[in-house]
N, C-alpha and C positions, 0 to 999 in steps of 0.2 A: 749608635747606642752609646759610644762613649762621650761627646756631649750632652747627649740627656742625660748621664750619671751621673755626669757633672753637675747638672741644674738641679737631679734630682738631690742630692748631696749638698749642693749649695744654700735651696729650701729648705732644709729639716737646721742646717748651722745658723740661717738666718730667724729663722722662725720658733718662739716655743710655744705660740700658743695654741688651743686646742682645734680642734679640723675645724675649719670656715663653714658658717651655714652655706647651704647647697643653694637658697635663690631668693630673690624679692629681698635683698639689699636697699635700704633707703640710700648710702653714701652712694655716690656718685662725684665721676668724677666734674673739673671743673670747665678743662676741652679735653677732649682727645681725638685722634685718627686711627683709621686704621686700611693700611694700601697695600696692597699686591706690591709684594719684591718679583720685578721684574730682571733688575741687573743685577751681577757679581754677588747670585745669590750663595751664601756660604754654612757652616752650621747653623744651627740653631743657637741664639746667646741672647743674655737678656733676664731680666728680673725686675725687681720693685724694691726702692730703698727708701724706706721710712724711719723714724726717729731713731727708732731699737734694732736696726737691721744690723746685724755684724755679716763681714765680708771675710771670705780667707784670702792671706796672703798673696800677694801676686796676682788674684783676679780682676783679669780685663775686662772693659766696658762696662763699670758700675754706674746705674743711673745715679743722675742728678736728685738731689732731698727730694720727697714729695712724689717722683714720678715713676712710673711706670715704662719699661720701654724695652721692647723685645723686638727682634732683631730675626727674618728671613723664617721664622716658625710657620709652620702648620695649626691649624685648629687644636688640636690633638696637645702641640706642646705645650700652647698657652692657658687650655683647660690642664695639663699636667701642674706648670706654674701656679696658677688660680688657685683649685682643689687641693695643692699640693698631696698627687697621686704620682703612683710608676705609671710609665707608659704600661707597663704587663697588665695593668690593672685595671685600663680603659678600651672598651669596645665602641666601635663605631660602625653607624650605618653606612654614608654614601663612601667609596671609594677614598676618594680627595681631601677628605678630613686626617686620616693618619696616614695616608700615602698620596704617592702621586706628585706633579710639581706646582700645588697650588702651595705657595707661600706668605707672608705676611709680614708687613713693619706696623709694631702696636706703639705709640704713643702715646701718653695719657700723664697729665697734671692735677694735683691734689690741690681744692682752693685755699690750703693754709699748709703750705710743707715746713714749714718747722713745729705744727703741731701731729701731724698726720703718722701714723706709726704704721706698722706692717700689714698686721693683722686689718687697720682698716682700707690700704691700700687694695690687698687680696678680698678683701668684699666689693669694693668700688671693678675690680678688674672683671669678677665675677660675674656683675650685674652689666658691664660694659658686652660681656662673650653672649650673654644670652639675648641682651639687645640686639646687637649690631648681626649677628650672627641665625638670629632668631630662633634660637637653638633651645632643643628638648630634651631632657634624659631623667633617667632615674637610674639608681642604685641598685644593684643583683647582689642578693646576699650568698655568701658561699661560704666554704669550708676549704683551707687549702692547710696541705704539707708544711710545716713549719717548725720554730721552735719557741719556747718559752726562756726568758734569762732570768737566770734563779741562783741564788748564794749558792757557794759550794760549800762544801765540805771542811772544815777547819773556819769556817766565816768569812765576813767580808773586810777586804781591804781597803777600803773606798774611806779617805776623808772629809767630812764636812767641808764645804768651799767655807772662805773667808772674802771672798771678791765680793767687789758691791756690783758688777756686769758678767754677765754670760758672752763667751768667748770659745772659739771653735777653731780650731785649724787642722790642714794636715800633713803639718811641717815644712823641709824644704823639698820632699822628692812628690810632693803633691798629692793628688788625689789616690787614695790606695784603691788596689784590686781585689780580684778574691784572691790572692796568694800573697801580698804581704804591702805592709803599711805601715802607718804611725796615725794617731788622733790624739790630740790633744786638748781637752775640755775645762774649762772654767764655770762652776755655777749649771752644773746639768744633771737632771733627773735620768731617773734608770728607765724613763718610757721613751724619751729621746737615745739613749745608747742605744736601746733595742730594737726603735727604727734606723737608726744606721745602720748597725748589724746586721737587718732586713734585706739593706743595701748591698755589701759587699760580703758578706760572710756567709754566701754560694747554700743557706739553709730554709731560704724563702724566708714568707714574712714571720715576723717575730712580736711578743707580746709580751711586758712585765711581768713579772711573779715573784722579784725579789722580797717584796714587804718594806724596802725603803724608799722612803717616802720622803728626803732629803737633797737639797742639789750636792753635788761636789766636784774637785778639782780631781782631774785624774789623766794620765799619758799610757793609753796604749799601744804598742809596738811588737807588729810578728811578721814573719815570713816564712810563710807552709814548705819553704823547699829546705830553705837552710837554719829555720829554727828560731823562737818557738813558732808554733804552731799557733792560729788564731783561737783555739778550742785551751789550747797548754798558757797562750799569754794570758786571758780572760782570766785564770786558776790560778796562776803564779802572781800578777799583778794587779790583779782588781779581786780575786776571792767571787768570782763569777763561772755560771757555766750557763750552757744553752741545752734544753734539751728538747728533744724534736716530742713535737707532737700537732694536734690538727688545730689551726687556727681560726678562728670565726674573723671574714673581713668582709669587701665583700668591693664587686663591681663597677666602675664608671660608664654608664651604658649610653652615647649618644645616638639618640632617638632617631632626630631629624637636624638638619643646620641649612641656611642656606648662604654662599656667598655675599660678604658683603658689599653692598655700592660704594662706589666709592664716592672722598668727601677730603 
């Protein structure tokens, strides 16, 4: 779980653009493979680094321009990567897809990587899993627990970015938990804070309601044990709060899949 929080974490800082169509992608890549991790299989790691992809600090194994390339995953992680979904948020049929020791090296080249940007990589990757993969799903719409991030009380703190790039990190002590962290943002909307927040901020999923509608620069910093609190930093430093209510999102459901051949 906590390399997947990481990938999942990783996707939302490299990515702003809006949810990838779900299938029948014309881009394609230009080769790719994809082999059973037979030896010194290890976590799951790996992504897609296109023109516009920003990386945080110290993250290992960044593909090369252009490509694609995951590393000892499951089905399961690489549609998480793809779709950019939580794994909480994907159901599957056969055993072997989200469990089990069936693993995978993905591979995959873009025919022009210094034009090739993210968001087209994660369609090309898309259309690669339902090929190779022969794979079937649809969407289960649901309602879950969550919360809403909405201005507080006295206003918002948030300054308009001046950055001509969107920029993500999360410091030097890394990726935070739900009890305390740091995020630091360049050029980010309040629909991207809210999915982070989603992430570590132990409130399930989350959904804007602030009303702005602007990117901006901003450093969040809390620690639920020794203070502040992730609910008190939001208030004091951003003019933000969360407040629970039910969320309309909705399921990764795969259908069917079957192993691929290898090639």
């Amino acid at each position: 779980m906590e390399s997947w929080f990481a990938m999942c974490a990783a996707a939302i800082l490299c990515s702003s653009a809006a949810a990838q169509r779900e299938a029948g992608s014309t881009l394609t890549f230009e080769v790719a493979s994809i082999r059973p991790a037979k030896e010194n299989v290890q976590g799951v790691r790996g992504g897609c680094h296109g023109i516009d992809s920003v990386f945080t600090p110290g993250q290992t194994e960044i593909p090369p321009l252009g490509r694609c390339v995951i590393r000892d995953g499951r089905l399961s992680h690489m549609v998480g990567i793809a779709w950019n979904i939580d794994m909480t948020m994907l159901k599957s049929g056969p055993d072997w897809i989200q469990r089990g020791f069936d693993r995978f090296n993905l591979e995959a080249k873009a025919e022009d990587p210094a034009k090739t940007t993210e968001k087209q990589l994660l369609q090309m990757l898309q259309a690669l899993l339902i090929e190779r993969f022969q794979m079937k799903f649809h969407r289960e719409p649901v309602e879950m627990s969550g919360f809403a991030l909405t201005v507080a009380k006295g206003g918002s703190k948030l300054v308009p970015s001046k950055n001509q790039d969107q920029e993500g990190s999360f410091g030097p002590q890394g990726k935070p938990s739900q009890n305390a962290g740091m995020f630091k943002a360049k050029r980010y909307s309040m629909a991207e804070l809210a999915r982070l927040l989603g992430l570590f901020g132990g409130r399930g999923p989350g959904v804007d309601r602030t009303g702005l509608t602007g990117l901006y620069d901003f450093t969040l910093t809390w620690d639920n044990e020794a203070g502040p609190t992730l609910e008190t930093a939001l208030r004091e430093q951003l003019g933000l709060q969360m407040k629970s209510e039910k969320v309309a999102t909705s399921y990764f459901v795969i259908d069917s899949a079957m192993r691929p051949s290898e090639n």
